[in-house]
C-alpha positions as a Markdown table, in Angstrom:
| # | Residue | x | y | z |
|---|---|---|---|---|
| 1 | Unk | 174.4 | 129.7 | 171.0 |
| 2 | Unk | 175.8 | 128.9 | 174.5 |
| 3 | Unk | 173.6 | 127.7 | 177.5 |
| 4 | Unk | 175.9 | 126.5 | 180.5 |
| 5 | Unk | 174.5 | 124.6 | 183.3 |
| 6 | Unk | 176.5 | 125.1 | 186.6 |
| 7 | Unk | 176.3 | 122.3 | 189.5 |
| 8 | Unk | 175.4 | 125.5 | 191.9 |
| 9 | Unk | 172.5 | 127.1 | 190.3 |
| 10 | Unk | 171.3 | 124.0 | 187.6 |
| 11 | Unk | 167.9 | 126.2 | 187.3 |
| 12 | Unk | 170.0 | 128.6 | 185.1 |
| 13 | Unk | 169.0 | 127.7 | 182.2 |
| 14 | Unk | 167.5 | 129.7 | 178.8 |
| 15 | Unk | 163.6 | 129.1 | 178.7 |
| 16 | Unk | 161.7 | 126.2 | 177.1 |
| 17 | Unk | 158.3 | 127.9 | 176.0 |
| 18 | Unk | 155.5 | 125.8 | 176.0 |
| 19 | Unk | 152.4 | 128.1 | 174.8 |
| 20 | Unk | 149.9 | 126.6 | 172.3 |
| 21 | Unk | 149.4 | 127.8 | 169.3 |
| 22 | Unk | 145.4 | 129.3 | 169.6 |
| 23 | Unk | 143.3 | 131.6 | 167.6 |
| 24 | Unk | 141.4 | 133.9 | 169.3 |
| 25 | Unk | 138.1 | 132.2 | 169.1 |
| 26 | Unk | 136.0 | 134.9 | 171.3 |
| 27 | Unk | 136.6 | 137.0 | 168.2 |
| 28 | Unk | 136.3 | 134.8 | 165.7 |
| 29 | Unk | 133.6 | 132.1 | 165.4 |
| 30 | Unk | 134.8 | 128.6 | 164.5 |
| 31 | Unk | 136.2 | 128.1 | 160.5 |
| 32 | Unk | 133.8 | 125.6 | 158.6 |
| 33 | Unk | 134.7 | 124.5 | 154.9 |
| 34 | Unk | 131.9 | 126.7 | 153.7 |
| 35 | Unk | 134.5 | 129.4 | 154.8 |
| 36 | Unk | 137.0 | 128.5 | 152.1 |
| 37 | Unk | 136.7 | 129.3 | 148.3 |
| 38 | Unk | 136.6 | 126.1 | 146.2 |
| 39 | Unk | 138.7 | 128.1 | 144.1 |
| 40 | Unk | 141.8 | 128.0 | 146.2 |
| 41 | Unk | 141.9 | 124.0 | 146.2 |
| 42 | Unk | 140.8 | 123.3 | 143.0 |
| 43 | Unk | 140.4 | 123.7 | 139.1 |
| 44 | Unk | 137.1 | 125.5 | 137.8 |
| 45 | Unk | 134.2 | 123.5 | 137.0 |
| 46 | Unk | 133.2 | 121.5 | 135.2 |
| 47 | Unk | 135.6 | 118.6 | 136.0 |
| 48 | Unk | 136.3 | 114.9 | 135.2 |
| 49 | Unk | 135.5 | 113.0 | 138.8 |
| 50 | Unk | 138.0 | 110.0 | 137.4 |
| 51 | Unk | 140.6 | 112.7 | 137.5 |
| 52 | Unk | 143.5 | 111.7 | 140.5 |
| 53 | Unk | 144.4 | 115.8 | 140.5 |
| 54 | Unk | 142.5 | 118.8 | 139.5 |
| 55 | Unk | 144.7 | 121.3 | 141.4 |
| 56 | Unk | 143.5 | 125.4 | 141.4 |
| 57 | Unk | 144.6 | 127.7 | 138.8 |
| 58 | Unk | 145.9 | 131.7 | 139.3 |
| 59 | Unk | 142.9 | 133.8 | 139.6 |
| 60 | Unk | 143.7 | 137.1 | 136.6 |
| 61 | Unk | 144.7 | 139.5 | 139.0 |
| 62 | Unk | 147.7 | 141.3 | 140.1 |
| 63 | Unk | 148.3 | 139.9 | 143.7 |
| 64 | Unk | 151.0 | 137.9 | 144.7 |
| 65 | Unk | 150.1 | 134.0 | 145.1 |
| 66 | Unk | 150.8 | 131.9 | 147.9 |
| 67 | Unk | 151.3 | 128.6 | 146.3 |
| 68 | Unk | 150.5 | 125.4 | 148.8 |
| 69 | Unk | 153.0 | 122.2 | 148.0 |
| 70 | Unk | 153.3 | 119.0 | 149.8 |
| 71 | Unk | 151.3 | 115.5 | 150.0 |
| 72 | Unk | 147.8 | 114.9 | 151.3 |
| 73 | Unk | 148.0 | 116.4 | 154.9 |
| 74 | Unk | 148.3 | 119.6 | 152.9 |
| 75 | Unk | 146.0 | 119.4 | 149.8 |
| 76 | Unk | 143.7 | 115.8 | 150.6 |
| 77 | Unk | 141.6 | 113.8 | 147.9 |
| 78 | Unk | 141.7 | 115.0 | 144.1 |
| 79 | Unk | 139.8 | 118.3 | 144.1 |
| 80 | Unk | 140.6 | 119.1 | 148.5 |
| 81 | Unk | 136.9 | 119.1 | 149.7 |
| 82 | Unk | 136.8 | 116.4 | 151.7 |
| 83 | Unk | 135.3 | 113.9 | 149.6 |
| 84 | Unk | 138.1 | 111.3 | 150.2 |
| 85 | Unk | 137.0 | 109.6 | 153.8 |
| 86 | Unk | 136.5 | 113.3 | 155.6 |
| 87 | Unk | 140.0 | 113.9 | 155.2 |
| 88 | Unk | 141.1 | 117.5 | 154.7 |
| 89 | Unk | 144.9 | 118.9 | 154.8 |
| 90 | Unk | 145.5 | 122.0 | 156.8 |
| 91 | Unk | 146.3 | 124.1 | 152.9 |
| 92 | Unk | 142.3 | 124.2 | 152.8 |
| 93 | Unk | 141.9 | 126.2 | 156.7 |
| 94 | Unk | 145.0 | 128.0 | 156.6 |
| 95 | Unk | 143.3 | 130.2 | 153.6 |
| 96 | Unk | 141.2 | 132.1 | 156.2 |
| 97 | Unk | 144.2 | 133.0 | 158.0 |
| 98 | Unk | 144.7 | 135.3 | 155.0 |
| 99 | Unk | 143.5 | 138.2 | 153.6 |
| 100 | Unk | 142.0 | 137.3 | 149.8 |
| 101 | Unk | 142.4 | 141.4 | 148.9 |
| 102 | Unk | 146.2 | 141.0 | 149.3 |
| 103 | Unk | 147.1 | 137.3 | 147.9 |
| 104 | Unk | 145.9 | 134.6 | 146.4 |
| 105 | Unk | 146.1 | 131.6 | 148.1 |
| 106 | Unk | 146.6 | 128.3 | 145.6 |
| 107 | Unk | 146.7 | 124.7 | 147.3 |
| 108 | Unk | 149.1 | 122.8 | 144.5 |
| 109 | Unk | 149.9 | 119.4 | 147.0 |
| 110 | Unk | 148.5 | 116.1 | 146.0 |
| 111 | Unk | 148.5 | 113.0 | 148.5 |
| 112 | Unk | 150.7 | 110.1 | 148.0 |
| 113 | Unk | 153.4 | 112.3 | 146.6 |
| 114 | Unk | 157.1 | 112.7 | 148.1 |
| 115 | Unk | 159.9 | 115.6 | 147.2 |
| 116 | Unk | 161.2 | 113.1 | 144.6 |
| 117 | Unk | 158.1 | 112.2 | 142.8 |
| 118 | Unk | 156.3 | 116.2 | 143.1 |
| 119 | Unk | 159.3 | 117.2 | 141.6 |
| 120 | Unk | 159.0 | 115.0 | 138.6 |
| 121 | Unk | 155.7 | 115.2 | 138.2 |
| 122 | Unk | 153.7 | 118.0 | 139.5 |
| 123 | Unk | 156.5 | 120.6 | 139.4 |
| 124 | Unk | 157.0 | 121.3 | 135.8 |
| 125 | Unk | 153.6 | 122.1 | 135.5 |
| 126 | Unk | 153.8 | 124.9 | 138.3 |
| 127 | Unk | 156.5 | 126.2 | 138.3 |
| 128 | Unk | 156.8 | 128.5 | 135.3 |
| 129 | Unk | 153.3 | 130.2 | 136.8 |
| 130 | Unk | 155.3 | 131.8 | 139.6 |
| 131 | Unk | 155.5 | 135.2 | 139.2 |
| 132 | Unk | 158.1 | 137.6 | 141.2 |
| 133 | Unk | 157.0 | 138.7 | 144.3 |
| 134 | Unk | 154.9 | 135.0 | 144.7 |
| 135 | Unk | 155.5 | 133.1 | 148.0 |
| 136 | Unk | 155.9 | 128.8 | 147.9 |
| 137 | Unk | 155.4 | 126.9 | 151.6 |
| 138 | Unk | 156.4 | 123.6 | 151.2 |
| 139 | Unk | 156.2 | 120.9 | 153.6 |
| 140 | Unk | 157.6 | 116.9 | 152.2 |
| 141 | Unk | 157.9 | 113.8 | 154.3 |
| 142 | Unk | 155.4 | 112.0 | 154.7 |
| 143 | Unk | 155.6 | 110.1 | 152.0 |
| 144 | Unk | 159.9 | 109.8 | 151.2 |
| 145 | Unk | 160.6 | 106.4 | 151.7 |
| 146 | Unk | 161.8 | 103.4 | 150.7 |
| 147 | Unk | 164.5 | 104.9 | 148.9 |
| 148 | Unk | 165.3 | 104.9 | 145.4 |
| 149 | Unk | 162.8 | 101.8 | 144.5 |
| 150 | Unk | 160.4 | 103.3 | 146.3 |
| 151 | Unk | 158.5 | 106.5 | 145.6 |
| 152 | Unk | 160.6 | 109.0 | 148.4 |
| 153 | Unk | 163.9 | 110.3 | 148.3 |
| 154 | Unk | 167.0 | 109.2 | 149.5 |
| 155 | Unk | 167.6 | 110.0 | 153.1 |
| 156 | Unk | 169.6 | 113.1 | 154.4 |
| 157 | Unk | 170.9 | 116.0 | 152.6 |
| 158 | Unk | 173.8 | 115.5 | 150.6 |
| 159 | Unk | 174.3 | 115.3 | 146.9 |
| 160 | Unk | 174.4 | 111.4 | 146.7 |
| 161 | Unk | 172.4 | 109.6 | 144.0 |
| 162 | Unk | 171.3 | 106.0 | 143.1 |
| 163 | Unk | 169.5 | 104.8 | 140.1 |
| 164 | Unk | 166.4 | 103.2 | 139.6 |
| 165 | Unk | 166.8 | 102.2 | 136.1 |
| 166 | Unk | 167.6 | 105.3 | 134.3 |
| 167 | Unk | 166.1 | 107.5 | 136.7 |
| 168 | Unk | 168.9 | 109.4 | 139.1 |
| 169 | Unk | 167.3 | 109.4 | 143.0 |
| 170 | Unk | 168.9 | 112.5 | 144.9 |
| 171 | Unk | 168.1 | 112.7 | 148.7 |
| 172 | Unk | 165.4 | 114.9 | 150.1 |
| 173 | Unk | 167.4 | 117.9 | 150.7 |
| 174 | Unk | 169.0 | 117.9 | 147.1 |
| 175 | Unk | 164.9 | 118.2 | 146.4 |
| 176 | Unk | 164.1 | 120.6 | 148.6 |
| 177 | Unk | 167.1 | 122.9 | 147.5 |
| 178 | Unk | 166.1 | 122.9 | 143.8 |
| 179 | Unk | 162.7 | 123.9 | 144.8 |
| 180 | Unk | 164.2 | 127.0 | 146.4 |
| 181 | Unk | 166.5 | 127.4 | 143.4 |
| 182 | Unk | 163.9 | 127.8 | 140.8 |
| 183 | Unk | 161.5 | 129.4 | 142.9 |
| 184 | Unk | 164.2 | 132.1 | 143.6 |
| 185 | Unk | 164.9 | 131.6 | 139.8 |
| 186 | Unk | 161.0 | 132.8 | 138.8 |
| 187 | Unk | 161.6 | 135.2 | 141.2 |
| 188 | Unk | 159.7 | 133.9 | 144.2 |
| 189 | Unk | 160.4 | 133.3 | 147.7 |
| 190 | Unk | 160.3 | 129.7 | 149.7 |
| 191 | Unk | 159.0 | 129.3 | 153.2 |
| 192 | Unk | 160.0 | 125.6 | 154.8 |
| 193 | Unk | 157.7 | 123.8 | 157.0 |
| 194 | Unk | 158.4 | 120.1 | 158.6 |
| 195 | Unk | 155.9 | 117.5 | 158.4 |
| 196 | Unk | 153.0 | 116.7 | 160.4 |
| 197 | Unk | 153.6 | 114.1 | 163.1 |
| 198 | Unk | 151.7 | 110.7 | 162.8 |
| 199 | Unk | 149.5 | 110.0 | 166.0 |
| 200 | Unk | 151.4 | 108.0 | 168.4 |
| 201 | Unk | 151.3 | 108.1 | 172.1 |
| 202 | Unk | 154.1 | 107.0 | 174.7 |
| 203 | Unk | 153.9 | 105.1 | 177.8 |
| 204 | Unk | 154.1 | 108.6 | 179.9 |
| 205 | Unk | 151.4 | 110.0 | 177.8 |
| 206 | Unk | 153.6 | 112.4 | 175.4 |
| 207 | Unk | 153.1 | 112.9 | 172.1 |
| 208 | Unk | 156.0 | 110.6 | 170.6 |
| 209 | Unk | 158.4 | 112.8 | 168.7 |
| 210 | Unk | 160.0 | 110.8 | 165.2 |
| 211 | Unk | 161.6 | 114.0 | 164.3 |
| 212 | Unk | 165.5 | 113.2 | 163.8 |
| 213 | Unk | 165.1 | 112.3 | 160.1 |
| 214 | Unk | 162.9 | 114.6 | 157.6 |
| 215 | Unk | 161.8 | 117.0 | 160.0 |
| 216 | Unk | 165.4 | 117.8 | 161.0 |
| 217 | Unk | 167.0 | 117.5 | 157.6 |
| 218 | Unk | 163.8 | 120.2 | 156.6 |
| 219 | Unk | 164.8 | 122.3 | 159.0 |
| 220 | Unk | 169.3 | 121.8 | 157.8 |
| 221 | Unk | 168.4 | 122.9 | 154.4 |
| 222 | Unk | 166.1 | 126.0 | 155.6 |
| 223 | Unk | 169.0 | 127.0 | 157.8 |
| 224 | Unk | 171.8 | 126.3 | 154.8 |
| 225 | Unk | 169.5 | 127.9 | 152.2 |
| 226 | Unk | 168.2 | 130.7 | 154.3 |
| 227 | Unk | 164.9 | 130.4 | 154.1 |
| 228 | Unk | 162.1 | 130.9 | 157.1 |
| 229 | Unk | 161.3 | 127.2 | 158.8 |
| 230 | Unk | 158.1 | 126.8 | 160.5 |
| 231 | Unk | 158.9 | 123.8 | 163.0 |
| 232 | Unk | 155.3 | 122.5 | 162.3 |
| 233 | Unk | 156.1 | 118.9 | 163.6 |
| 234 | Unk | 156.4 | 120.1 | 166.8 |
| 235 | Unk | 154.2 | 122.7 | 166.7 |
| 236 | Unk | 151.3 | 120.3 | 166.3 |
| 237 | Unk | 153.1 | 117.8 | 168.8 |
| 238 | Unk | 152.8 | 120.1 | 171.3 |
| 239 | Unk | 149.4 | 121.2 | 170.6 |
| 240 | Unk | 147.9 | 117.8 | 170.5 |
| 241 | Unk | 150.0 | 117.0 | 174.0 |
| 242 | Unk | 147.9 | 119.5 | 175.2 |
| 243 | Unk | 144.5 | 118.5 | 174.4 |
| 244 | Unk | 145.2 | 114.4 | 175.4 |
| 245 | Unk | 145.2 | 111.3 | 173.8 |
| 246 | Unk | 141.2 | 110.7 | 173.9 |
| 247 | Unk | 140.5 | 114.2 | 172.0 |
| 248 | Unk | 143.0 | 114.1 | 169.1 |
| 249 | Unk | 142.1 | 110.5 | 168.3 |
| 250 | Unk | 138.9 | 112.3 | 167.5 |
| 251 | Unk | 141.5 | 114.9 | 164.9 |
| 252 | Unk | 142.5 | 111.3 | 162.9 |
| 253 | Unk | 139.7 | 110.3 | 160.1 |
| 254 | Unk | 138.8 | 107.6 | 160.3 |
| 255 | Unk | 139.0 | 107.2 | 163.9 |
| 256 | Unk | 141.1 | 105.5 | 166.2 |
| 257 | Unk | 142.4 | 103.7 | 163.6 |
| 258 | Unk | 144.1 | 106.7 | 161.5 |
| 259 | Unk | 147.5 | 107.7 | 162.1 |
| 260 | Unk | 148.2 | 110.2 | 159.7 |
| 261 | Unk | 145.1 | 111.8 | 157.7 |
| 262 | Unk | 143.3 | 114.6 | 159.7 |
| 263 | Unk | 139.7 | 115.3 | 159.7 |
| 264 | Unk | 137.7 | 119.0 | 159.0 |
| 265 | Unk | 138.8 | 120.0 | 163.1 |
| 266 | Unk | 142.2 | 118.2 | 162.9 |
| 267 | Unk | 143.2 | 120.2 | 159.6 |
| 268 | Unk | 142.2 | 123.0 | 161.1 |
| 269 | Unk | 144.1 | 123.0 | 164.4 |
| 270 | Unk | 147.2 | 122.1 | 162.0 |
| 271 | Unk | 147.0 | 125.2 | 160.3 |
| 272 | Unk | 146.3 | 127.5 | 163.3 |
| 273 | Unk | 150.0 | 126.0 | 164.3 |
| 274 | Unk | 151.1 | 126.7 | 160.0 |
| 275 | Unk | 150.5 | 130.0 | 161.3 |
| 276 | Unk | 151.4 | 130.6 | 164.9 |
| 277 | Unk | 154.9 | 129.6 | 163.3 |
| 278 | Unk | 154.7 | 131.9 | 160.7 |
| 279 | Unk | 153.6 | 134.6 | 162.8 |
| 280 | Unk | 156.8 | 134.0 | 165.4 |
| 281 | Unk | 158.9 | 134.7 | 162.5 |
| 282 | Unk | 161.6 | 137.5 | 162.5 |
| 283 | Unk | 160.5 | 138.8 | 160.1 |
| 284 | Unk | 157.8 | 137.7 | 158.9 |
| 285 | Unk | 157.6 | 137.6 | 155.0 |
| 286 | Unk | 153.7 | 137.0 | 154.6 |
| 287 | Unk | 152.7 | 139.3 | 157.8 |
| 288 | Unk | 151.1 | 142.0 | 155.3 |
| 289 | Unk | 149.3 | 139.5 | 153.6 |
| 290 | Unk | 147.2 | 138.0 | 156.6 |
| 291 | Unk | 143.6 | 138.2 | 157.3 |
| 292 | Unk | 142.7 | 139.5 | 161.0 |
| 293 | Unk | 142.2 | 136.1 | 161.9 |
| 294 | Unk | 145.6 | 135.5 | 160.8 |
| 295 | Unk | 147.2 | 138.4 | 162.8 |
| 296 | Unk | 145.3 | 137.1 | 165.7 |
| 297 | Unk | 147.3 | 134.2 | 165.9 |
| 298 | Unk | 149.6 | 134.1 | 169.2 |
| 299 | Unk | 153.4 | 133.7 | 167.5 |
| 300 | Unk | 155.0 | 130.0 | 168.9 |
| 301 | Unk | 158.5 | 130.1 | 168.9 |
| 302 | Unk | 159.5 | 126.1 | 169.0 |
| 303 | Unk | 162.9 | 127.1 | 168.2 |
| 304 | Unk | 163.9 | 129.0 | 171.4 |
| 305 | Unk | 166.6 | 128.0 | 173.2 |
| 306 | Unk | 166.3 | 124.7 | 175.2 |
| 307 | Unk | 166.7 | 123.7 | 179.0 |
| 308 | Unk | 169.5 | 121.8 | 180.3 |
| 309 | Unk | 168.1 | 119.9 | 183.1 |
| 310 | Unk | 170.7 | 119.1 | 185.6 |
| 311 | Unk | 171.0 | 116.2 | 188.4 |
| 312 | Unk | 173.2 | 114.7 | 190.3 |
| 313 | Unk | 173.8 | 111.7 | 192.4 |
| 314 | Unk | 176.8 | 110.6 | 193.8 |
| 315 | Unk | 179.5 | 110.9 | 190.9 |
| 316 | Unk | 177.1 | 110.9 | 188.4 |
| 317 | Unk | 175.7 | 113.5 | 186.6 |
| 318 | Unk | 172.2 | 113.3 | 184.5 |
| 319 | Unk | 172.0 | 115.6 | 181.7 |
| 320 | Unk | 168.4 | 116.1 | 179.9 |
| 321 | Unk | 166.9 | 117.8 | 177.2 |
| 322 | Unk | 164.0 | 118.3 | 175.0 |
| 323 | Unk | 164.5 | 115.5 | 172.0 |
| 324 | Unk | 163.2 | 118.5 | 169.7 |
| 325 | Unk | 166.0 | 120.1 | 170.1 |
| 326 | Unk | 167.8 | 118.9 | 167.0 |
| 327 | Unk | 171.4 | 120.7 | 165.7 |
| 328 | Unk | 173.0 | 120.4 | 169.2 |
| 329 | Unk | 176.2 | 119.6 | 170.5 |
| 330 | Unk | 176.4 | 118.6 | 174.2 |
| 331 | Unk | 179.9 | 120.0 | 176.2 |
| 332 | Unk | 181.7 | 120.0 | 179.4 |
| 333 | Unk | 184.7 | 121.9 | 181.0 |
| 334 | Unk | 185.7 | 122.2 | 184.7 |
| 335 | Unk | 186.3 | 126.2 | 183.7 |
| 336 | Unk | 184.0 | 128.7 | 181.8 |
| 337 | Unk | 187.0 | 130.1 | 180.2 |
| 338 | Unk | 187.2 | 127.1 | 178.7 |
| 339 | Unk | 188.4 | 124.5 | 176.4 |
| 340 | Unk | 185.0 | 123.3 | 175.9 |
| 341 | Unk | 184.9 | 119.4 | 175.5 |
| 342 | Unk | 182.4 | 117.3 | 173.3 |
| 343 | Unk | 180.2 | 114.5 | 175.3 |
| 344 | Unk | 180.1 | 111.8 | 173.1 |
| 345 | Unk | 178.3 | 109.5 | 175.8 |
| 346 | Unk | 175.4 | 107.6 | 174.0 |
| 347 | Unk | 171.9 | 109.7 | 174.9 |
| 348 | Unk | 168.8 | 107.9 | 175.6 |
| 349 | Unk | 165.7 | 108.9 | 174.2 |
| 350 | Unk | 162.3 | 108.2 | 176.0 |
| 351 | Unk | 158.8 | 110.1 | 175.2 |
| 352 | Unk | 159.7 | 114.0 | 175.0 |
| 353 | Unk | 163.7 | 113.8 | 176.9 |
| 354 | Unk | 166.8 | 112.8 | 175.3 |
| 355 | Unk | 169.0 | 112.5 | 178.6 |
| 356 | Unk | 172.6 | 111.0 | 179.0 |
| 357 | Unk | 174.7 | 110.2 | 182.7 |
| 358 | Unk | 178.3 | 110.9 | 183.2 |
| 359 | Unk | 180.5 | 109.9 | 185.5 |
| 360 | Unk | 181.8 | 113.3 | 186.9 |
| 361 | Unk | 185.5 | 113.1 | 188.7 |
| 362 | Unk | 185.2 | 116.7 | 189.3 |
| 363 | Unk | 183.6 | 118.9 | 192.1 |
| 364 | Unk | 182.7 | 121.3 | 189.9 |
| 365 | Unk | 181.7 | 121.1 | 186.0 |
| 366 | Unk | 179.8 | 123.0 | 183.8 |
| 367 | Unk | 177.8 | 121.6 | 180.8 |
| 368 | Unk | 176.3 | 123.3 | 177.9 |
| 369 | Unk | 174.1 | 122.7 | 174.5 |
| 370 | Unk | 176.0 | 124.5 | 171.8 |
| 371 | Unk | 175.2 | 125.3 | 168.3 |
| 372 | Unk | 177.7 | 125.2 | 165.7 |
């Protein structure tokens, strides 16, 4: 993909869309948990209350599932209701969102885990009850850190190891491809989403964006694998920019103090975004499979194209660009014919822009954001 940026016209640029991701609340009345089956977050009753995960079972039927995986801002507490601190992950609202005649919809994730230590753990158990035609959305990151002696995964996406002891610690997308793998194995089909963002707030009062690390490398291994990504970092980012610091504090439980663990309304804005990216896909893979208040969901494309902001003073020329924009390379030439140049000038990051300033000896130049 090419955008150039010309000194004449600097306004010719592909668009930035900014919409939020909202359901159609004059037709719908508000979700409540009352709304979802217990069934789709947990294990039948009775169960132990000592036990750290009682995760849902496959209901005997012959729909396709829609398995849930990821740590606890997808599946929260041992049995998802709540009962840990008000905290819920968006796996428990997103189930309205489809239509329980045409899937099943089974929330697998348990909090505190990482790609590495799901894998290990929780995987084996699941992953033989995927049946062809099934559906996996994943979403890892919150919790892979502190590398191989910690619980997370190595940083990146390559196929480096280190041990700790005799266990052999890939990276996180070495994880995240062998849950496609065996998925794909069983027959099944993986959907990718980022991470949700931790609350943070900078001094221009944007959303702070720490998306260069396992939000990016989420997104690499969807693109190399070939599997739909639903950018749900900045999906939410965006949406919470919208409603103001004061109002999402209220989305954090316990609040102001929580950065990371969402409340009944916070989950539930998160998964209105789950699905606004799903619904801009092309195509989208679980489209038949959505309730009305699903389909009523206004597709968010964060992925579009990004503006190249031009200025200019004197012999210098400011580029900027939306730091979401990850996978870009930034280039000049002095004709569109070309050779096109890399700018390896260090970029600057502050709140939402990633901008860098070049010393232009030319009277006219052209910049653009390419994608390899």
């Amino acid at each position: 993909m090419h955008f150039p940026a010309t000194l004449a016209r600097p306004a010719l640029f592909a668009g930035f869309i900014l919409t939020a991701c909202i359901v159609a609340a004059q037709t719908f009345p508000a979700l409540t948990p009352a709304d979802i089956p217990r069934s789709t977050q947990a294990g039948p009753l009775p169960f132990s209350s000592g036990s750290r995960y009682y995760p849902p079972v496959p209901p005997a039927n012959a729909l396709p599932n829609l398995w849930l995986i990821g740590d606890s801002t997808v599946r929260n507490g041992s049995v998802g209701d709540g009962s840990n601190l008000n905290q819920w992950g968006w796996g428990a609202p997103v189930v309205a969102y489809f239509d329980p005649a045409k899937v099943n919809v089974i929330n697998r994730a348990l909090g505190g885990t990482s790609s590495r230590s799901f894998y290990a753990s929780n995987w084996p158990a699941m992953v033989n009850l995927i049946e062809p035609g099934d559906f996996v959305i994943l979403q890892f990151g919150a919790n892979d850190t502190g590398g191989a002696a910690g619980r997370g995964a190595l940083g990146g996406i390559g196929e480096n190891t280190e041990l700790n002891g005799a266990e052999v610690v890939h990276s996180f997308g070495w994880y995240l491809r062998r849950y496609i793998a065996e998925t794909r194995a069983r027959g099944g089909s993986v959907l990718i989403c980022s991470l949700t963002p931790r609350k943070g707030w900078a001094t221009d009062g944007h959303f702070i964006r720490s998306n260069t690390t396992h939000a990016a490398w989420a997104a690499q291994v969807a693109q190399m694998e070939g599997v739909p990504f639903v950018d749900l970092y900045e999906q939410i980012a965006r949406q919470y920019e919208a409603r103001g610091r004061t109002q999402v504090d209220t989305y954090y439980v316990p609040s102001p103090t929580e950065t990371l663990h969402t409340g009944w309304e916070g989950a539930v804005i998160n998964a209105g975004c789950v699905v606004a990216g799903l619904n801009a896909l092309q195509p989208n893979p679980l489209a038949a499979l959505r309730s009305a208040r699903g389909q009523a969901v206004a597709a968010v494309d964060t992925l579009a194209p990004p503006v190249l902001k031009l200025t200019r003073s004197g012999n210098l020329d400011t580029l900027a660009w939306p730091i979401a924009s990850t996978g870009y390379n930034l280039q000049r030439t002095t004709d569109l014919t070309g050779p096109w140049t890399a700018i390896t000038n260090t970029v600057t990051d502050a709140g939402t822009t990633r901008s860098v300033t070049l010393t232009n000896s030319s009277p006219v130049q052209f910049y653009r954001l390419s994608k390899p």
